[in-house]
N, C-alpha and C positions, 0 to 999 in steps of 0.2 A: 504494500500500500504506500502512494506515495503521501510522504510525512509534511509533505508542503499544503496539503489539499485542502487546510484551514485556511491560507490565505490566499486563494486564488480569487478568492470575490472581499473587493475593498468595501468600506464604509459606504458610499455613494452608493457599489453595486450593488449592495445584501440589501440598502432604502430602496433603489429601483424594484430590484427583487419581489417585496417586498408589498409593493403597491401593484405591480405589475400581478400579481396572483391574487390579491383581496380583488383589486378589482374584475378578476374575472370570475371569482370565486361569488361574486356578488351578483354578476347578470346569468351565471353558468348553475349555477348549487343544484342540485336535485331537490323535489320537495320531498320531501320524507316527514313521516308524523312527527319526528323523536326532537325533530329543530321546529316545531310549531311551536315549543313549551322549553323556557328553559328551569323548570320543574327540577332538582337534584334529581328527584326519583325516576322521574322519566328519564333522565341524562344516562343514569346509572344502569336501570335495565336494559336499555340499547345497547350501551358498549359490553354489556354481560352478552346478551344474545349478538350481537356481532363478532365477539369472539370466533375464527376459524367457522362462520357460516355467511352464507353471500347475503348481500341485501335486499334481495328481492325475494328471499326465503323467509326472511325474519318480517318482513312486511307483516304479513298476516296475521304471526303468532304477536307479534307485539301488539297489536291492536285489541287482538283478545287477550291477551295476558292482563292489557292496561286498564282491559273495562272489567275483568274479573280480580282484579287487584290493585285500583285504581291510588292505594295510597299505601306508604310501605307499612302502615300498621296495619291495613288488611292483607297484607301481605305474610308477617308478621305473625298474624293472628290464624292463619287458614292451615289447616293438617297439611303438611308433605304431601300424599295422595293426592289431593288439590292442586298444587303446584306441579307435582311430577307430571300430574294428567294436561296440565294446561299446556307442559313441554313438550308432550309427546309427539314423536317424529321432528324432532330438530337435534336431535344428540348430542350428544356430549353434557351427560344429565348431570354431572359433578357442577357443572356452573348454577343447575338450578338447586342444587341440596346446599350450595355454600349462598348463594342468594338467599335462599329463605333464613338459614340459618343468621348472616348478616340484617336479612331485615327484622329475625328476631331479638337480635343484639342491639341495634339502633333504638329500637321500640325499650329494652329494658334498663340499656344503659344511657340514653342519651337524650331517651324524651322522644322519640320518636322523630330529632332533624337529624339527617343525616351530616354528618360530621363537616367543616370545610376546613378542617386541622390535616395538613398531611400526615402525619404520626398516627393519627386518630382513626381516619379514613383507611391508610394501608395496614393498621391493625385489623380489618373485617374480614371474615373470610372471602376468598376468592377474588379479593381487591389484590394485584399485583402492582407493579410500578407504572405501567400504561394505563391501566383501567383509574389506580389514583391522579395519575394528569391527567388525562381527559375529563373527568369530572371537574374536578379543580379548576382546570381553565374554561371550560362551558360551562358550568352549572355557577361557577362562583367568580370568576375572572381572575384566577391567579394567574400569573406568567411561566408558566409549566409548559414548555413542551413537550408533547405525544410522539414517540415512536412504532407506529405499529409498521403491519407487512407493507400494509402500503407507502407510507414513508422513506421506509430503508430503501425500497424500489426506488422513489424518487432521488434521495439525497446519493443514491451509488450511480446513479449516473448522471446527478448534475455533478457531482464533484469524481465521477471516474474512479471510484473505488471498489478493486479487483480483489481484495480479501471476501472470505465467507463470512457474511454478516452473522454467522452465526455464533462465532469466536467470543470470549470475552473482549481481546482489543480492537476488534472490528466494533464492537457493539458501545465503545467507550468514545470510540470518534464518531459515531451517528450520534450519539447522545449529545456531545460536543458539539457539533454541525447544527442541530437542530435546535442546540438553545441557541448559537452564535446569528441562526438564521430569525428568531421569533421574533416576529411583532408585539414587542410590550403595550398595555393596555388593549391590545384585541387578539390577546392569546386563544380564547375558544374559535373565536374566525378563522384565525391565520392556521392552527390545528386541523379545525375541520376541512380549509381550502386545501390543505399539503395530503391529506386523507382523499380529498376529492378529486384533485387532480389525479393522485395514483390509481385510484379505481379506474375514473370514466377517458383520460389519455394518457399518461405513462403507464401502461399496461404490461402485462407479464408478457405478452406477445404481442408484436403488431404495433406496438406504441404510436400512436398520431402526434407525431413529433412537429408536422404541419402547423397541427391545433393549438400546442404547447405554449403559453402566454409568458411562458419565463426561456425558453426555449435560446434565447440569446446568451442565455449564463451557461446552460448546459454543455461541461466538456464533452460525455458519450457523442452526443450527437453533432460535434466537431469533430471527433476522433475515430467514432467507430464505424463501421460499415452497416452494420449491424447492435445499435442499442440495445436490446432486448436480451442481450450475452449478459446485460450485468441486472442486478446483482448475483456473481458467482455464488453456489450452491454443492454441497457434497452430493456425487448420487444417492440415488435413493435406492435403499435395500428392498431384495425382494422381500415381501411380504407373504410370512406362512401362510397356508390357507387349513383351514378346519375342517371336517365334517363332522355336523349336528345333526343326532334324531331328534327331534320333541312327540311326544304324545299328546295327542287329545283325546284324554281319557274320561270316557263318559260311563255315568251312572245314573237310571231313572231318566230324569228329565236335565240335570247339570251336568257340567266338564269339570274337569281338577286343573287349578293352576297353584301354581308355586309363587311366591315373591322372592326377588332376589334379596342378598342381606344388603342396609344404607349405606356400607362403602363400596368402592371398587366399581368395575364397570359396570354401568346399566344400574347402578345402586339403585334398591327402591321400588326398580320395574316388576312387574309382572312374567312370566312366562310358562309353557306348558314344562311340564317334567321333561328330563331326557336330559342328554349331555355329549361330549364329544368322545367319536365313534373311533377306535383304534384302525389300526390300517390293518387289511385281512379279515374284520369282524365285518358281518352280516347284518345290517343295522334294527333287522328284525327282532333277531338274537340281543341283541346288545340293550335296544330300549325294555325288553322286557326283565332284563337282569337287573338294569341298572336302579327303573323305578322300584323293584323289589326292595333292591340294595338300600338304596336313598328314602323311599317313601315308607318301607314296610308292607305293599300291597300286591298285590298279583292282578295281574291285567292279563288281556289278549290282545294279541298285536293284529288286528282282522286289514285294514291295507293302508296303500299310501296315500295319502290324500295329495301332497305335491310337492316338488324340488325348489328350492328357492336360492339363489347366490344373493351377498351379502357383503360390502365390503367396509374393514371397520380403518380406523387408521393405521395399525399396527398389523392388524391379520383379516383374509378375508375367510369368506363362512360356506359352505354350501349345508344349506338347513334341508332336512327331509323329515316332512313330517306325517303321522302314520295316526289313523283314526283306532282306537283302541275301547276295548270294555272292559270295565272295574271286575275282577269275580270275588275278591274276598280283600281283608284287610281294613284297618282304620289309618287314612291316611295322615303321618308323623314326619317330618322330615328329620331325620336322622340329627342335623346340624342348627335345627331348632327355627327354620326358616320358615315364615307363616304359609301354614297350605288351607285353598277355599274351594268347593265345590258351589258352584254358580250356574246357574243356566246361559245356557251359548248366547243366548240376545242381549245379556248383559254385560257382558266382556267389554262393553264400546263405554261402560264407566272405569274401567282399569287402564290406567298406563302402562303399556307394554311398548319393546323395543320393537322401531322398526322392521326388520324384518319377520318377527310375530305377527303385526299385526300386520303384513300379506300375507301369512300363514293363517290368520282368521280369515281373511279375504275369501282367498282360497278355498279355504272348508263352509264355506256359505255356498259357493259356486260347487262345489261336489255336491253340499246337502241338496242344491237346486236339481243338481241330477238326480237326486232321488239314495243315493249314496251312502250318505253319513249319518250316521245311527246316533241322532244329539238334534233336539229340538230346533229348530229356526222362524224366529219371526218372520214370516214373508208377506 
């Protein structure tokens, strides 16, 4: 990296800079609900659910999240179950167990405002160093500069910087870079302009460097042929892949489900019995061993209901899931994890992971063939 790269835009240039992107930031901004309000709470749940999911995803759940927990004391105050179900299908549920938990902490320790103490604020859970600047400087106007993906994007190639941002000293010269660049007194602006730029024209591919309102500062695109090389990144490993039976084990007129335990992946969620299928095993064989093993119960494993791939950040999944009947047993989970027998049409009150809940999908569309031996509202 070169070690010059703090000075290559003088005082004049970083003012030019400077104005040159509020104001385009001004006539260009996306509307989004989250900048209607500058609400702490609303500040706050955004940048939670913008965390690693795109903006046009978080659209909808924010909307609903905001009219079903409209203040952080009802937020606060609403069971887990509540909150996890409001999250469902946007993943990465650990941001909403450390949200609620956070919203229960404000509510008991602080009166219920959220914090505008940096100390105070990065003490909550699930508040790291980005999510407390961006509050800070939107919701309350401190002079904090934001780091996130899309930033490093922008600041590695206005300023041509070829280390892996992912490094500790790569990531102490963004940091550096992006207070040397902030607009004091309209630090939430100049944040969310340097964010918005990176999303809708400095892009991971393609960049419209045309479009680019600061474009005059930027070395890449003096230097490179190709912008879009930077910011440099380690390859990405292959990703293990799984294979999962689940059961949908019915009895009378309900199905059995499991809940996961509140830490760990999917904490919280819901999902059918079963688990991951060794290599060589017969996944027929295996779900029926396994729920024995884990639940105490004895089932039949009568067919498949449907194949589903699944990809998580770490490992991807191929889910196979098999419609099944209770024959004997009270079901226990071994590990003390809540198990409920529920009727099929109620399942769409539980929060389950993603790829379950097209594993419900799916067993609706079987039941519809006449199939699946488990009630369905039709």
């Amino acid at each position: 990296m070169d070690k010059n790269a703090e000075v290559r835009l003088d005082a004049k240039q970083i003012d030019a800079f400077r104005r040159a992107l509020l104001d385009w930031y001004d006539e260009n901004q996306r509307d989004l609900p989250w900048r209607r309000a500058s609400d702490p709470y609303a500040v706050w749940v955004s940048e939670i659910m913008l965390q690693q999911t795109r903006v046009d995803q978080v659209r909808p759940y924010y909307d609903r999240f905001m009219e079903r927990f409209p203040t952080v004391a009802h937020l606060g105050k609403a069971p887990l179950e509540d909150v996890l179900k409001a999250w469902e299908g946007m993943g990465y549920y650990a941001r909403a167990r450390n949200l609620h938990r956070a919203a229960r902490r404000v509510v008991d320790e602080h009166g219920g405002r959220i914090p505008d103490d940096s100390a105070q604020i990065s003490d909550l859970p699930g508040i790291g160093p980005y999510t407390a600047a961006a509050i800070l400087s939107i919701a309350f106007g401190r002079d904090c500069p934001v780091v996130d993906g899309n930033v490093v994007r922008v600041l590695s190639r206005l300023f041509h910087l070829i280390d892996d941002p992912a490094t500790s000293a790569a990531r102490k010269r963004l940091d550096s870079l992006a207070g040397r660049l902030l607009a004091r007194g309209r630090a939430g602006e100049f944040n969310q302009a340097m964010m918005e730029l990176g999303a809708t024209i400095c892009t991971p591919r393609q960049p419209r460097c045309g479009e680019c309102p600061v474009n005059p500062y930027c070395k890449a695109r003096k230097t490179l042929p190709d912008p879009s090389v930077l910011p440099r990144k380690r390859p990405r490993k292959q990703r293990p892949h799984h294979h999962v039976a689940a059961g949908i084990v019915s009895r009378n007129d309900e199905v059995l489900i499991v809940r996961r335990p509140t830490e760990g992946l999917l904490g919280g969620l819901w999902e059918f019995p079963g688990g991951i299928v060794g290599k060589g095993v017969e996944g027929k064989t295996f779900l029926a061993e396994e729920i024995k093993n884990t639940l105490g119960i004895g089932i039949r494993v009568d067919s498949a209901v449907a194949t589903l791939r699944h990809a998580f950040t770490h490992f991807e999944m191929t889910l196979q899931g098999y419609c099944c009947s209770h024959l004997e047993g009270v079901a226990r989970h071994r590990d003390g994890n809540e198990c409920r027998w529920v009727r099929f049409e109620d399942l769409g009150r539980f929060a389950f992971p993603r790829a379950y809940r097209r594993l419900i999908e799916a067993a609706a569309e079987y039941h519809e063939g006449g199939n699946l031996p488990v009630p369905h509202n039709t």
